[in-house]
C-alpha positions, -999 to +999 in steps of 0.1 A: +699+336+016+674+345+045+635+333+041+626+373+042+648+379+011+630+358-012+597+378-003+614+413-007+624+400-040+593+395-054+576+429-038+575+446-067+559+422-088+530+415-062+524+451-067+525+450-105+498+417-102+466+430-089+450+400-089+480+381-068+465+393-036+434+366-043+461+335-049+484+344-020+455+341+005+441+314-008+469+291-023+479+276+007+441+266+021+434+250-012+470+234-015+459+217+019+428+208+009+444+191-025+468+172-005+434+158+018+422+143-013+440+111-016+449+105-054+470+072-049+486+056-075+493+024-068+516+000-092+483-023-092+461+004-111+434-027-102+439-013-067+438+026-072+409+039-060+395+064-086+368+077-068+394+099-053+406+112-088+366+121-095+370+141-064+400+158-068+383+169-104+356+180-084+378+201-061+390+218-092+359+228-107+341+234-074+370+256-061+385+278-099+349+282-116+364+310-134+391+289-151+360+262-159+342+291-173+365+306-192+389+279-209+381+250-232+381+217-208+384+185-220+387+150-200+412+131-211+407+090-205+386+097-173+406+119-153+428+137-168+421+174-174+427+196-208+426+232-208+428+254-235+429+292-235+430+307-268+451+333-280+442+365-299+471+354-327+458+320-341+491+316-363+513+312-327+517+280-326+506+266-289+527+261-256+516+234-237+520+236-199+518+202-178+518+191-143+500+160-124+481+153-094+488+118-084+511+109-058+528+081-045+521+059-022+530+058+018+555+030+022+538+006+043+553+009+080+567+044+077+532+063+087+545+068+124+575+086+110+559+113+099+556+145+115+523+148+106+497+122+090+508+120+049+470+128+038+460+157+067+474+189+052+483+197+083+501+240+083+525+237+110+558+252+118+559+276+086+552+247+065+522+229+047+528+189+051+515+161+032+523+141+005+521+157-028+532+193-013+559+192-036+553+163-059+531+179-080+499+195-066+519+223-054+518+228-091+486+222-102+473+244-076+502+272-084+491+270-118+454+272-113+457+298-084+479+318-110+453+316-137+426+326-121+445+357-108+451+363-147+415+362-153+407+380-128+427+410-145+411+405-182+439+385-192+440+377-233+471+356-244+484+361-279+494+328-277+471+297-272+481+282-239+471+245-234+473+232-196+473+195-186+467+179-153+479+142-156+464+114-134+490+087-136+520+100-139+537+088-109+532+051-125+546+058-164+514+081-177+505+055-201+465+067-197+470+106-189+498+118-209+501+096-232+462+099-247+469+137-241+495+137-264+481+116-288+448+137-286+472+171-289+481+147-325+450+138-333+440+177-337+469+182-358+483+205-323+520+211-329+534+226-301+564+258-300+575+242-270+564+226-234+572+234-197+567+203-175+578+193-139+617+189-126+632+219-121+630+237-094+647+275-073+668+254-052+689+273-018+720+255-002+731+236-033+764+227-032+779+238-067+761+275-057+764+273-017+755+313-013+729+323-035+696+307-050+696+286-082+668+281-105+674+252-124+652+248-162+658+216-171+666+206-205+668+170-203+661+141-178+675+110-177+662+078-193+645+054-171+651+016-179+647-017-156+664-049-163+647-078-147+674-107-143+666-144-135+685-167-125+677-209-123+702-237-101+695-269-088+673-274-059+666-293-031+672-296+007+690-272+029+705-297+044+722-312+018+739-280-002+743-274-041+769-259-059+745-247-091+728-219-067+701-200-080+702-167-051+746-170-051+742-170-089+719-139-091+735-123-057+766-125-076+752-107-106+735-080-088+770-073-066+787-069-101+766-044-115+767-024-077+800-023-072+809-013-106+793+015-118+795+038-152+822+060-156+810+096-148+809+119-179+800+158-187+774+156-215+748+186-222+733+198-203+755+199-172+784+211-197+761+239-198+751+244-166+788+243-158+792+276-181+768+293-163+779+288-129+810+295-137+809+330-140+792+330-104+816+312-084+847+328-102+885+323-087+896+289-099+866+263-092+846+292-117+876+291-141+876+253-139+837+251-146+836+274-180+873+253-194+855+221-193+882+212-224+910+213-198+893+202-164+869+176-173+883+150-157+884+169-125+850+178-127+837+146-130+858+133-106+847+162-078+811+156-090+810+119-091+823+117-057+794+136-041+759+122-036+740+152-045+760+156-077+771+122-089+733+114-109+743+145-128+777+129-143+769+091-145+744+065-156+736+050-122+728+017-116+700+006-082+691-029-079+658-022-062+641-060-061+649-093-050+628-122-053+640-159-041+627-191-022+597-202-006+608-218+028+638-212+047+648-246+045+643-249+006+669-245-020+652-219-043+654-235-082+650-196-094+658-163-086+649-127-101+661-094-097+654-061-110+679-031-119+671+000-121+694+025-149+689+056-151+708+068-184+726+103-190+716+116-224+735+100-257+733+066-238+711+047-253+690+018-238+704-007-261+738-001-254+731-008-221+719-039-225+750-049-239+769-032-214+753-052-187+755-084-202+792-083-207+797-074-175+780-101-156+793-125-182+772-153-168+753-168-196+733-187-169+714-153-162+692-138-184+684-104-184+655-093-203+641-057-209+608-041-196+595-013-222+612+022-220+603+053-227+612+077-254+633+106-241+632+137-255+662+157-268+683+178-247+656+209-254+676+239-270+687+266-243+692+294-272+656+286-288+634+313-275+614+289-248+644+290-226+641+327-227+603+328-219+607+306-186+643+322-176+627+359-178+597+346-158+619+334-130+640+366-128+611+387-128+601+369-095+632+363-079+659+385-098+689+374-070+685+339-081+709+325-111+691+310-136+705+277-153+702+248-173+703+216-160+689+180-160+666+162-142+676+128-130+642+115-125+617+108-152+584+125-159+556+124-183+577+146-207+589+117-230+552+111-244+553+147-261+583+142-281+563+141-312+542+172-307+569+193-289+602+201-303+615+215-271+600+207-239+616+228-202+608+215-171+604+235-139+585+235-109+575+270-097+587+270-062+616+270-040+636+246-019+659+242+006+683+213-011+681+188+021+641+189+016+646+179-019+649+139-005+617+144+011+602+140-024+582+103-024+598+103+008+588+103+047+580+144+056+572+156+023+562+194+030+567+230+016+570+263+032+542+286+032+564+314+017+575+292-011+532+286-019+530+324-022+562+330-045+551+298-067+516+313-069+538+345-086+562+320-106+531+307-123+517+344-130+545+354-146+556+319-167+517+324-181+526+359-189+555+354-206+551+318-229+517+336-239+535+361-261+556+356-293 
């Protein structure tokens, strides 16, 4: 689909939102200036620099005074913003929508790769470029550009809304979300349901190759790192061992990569699958919605391709090794750590014994770092599916709405306990090869997709804020 297609599409509702004028021509210059403040965070939260994070709250307030003015703020463990709206109907039980500002870091030697410096905000070439243009102040600023729009207008929810800006979420949320979740608890807050980050209106994407899909995710994978050590015998280089500590560990590692899971349709790809389906029709559509017959096909087709494989298989990344001290010194230990991340149904336990049977080395030992919780596949016929998948099509009514599942993890898992269904979706679009520029060299967004998330947000606020 052309560029100019996605803003015909949303026309009519820019004219139906008289305040959308203010966020279009604004969104971008504050989405720049968002990305100029540099909220870090590093795996060394000794080494984070927080003085950035008081700025970037400062940005907020300085720069949405009406949402400061008008909702119930709260700072959650320093940084970490809570903002409540109420609704008119105080039996409506609250919706809860989240996003975070922290980004990652710039991979040390990759600066001069970039187009433009990481931390400039530099518009250039029908795009806005900086880390954290997609990764997540594009929604933070969406969301608060979208509000104020809304308040603009006189808007009253029926429904309390509850937003969250996280500070740490890029490095396991274990200060944000987490004490926002147990502070939602602590106020006896039960939540109808929760839209977070991961999906996303996605163009070029290989199961849907001619039209746009908006993806709501319903689940994401689980994220869990085995750390594996390995000990030999030690000595000279000169003078070789047989008990080696790196072959040992190397050979380990190799086992694990070169064998991965078997791929596997689980909800809530079997679900996406139905959907799609009825788009692509002739026999790949029949195939899709007769997942009883074609499974096997499926998976195989899917698993075979890079952009689809994380869908149908636990995948297995060994991401660190760590050996030796001098080049001519037989190392006397060795660690490694694997990265998992697990479809839905496999559970981190089983993995553990998965893994352990098939390095069958009982030199190694593989120990567990702590995992997160993951929420349920969240139910696509409860009525918080319905809320977010109208506010896309209202936007953006060519684009097929679907369930899917996010194969990276995000703050979600520390609501399980105060939110019985939790969506995730990012309100903007993307071109599917810019989706690897996400924690990646290049990160930028188009200007055009700023302006339609701006009108995502509107009309997701719109819609969860009524019964």
């Amino acid at each position: 689909m052309k560029k100019t297609n996605w803003w015909a599409a949303g026309v009519w509702v820019a004219a139906a939102m008289s305040g959308a004028s203010y966020a279009e021509d604004t969104a971008v210059q504050h989405l720049a200036e968002a990305i100029r403040i540099e909220t870090v965070s590093q795996q060394d939260r000794g080494s984070i620099d927080y003085a950035a994070f008081t700025q970037f709250n400062e940005f907020l307030r300085s720069t949405y005074p009406l949402v400061f003015e008008q909702l119930q703020i709260e700072v959650i463990a320093d940084y970490s913003l809570v903002m409540t709206l109420p609704g008119s109907d105080q039996s409506l039980k609250p919706v809860l929508i989240d996003s975070h500002y922290d980004v990652v870091p710039i991979e040390p030697g990759t600066e001069n790769e970039w187009t433009h410096p990481p931390f400039d905000g530099v518009i250039a070439d029908g795009y806005l470029w900086g880390r954290g243009a997609i990764d997540d102040k594009s929604s933070v600023i969406a969301t608060m550009e979208g509000l104020t729009a809304l308040l603009q207008q006189g808007f009253q929810p029926q429904r309390t809304l509850i937003f969250s800006l996280a500070h740490d979420e890029e490095i396991g949320g274990s200060e944000g979300a987490a004490n926002v979740a147990q502070h939602l608890s602590d106020n006896h807050i039960e939540l109808e349901f929760m839209v977070g980050e991961g999906g996303l209106v996605v163009t070029d994407n290989p199961m849907l190759p001619n039209k746009a899909m908006a993806m709501i995710a319903l689940a994401e994978k689980t994220y869990v790192t085995l750390t594996l050590k390995a000990s030999g015998d030690g000595g000279h280089s000169s003078m070789p061992v047989k008990n080696n500590a790196v072959v040992n560990l190397a050979r380990a590692v190799t086992t694990l990569h070169e064998n991965p899971f078997e791929p596997q349709l689980v909800s809530p790809m079997t679900d996406m699958l139905d959907v799609l389906g009825e788009e692509v029709g002739g026999i790949q559509g029949w195939m899709m919605k007769n997942q009883w017959l074609s499974a096997p096909i499926l998976e195989s087709i899917m698993s075979d391709d890079p952009a689809t494989n994380p869908q149908v298989r636990s995948t297995t990344a060994v991401t660190m090794f760590d050996a030796g001290i001098k080049e001519n010194v037989i190392s006397q230990k060795a660690e490694a750590k694997v990265n998992f991340r697990l479809l839905p149904g496999y559970t981190p336990e089983q993995l553990l014994k998965d893994v352990t049977a098939m390095i069958n080395d009982p030199s190694i030992t593989i120990e567990s770092e702590a995992w997160k919780k993951s929420p349920p596949v969240a139910d696509i016929n409860a009525h918080g599916y319905d809320k977010v998948k109208t506010s896309i099509e209202q936007v953006l009514p060519e684009a097929v709405v679907a369930p899917g599942m996010l194969t990276a993890t995000t703050d979600s898992p520390h609501y399980v306990d105060v939110a019985p269904n939790i969506y995730r979706f990012h309100p903007f679009t993307l071109p599917m090869s810019d989706t690897k520029s996400i924690h990646g060299t290049n990160e930028r967004i188009s200007i055009e997709s700023i302006k339609t998330s701006v009108k995502l947000s509107m009309s997701l606020i719109e819609a969860v804020s009524k019964p």
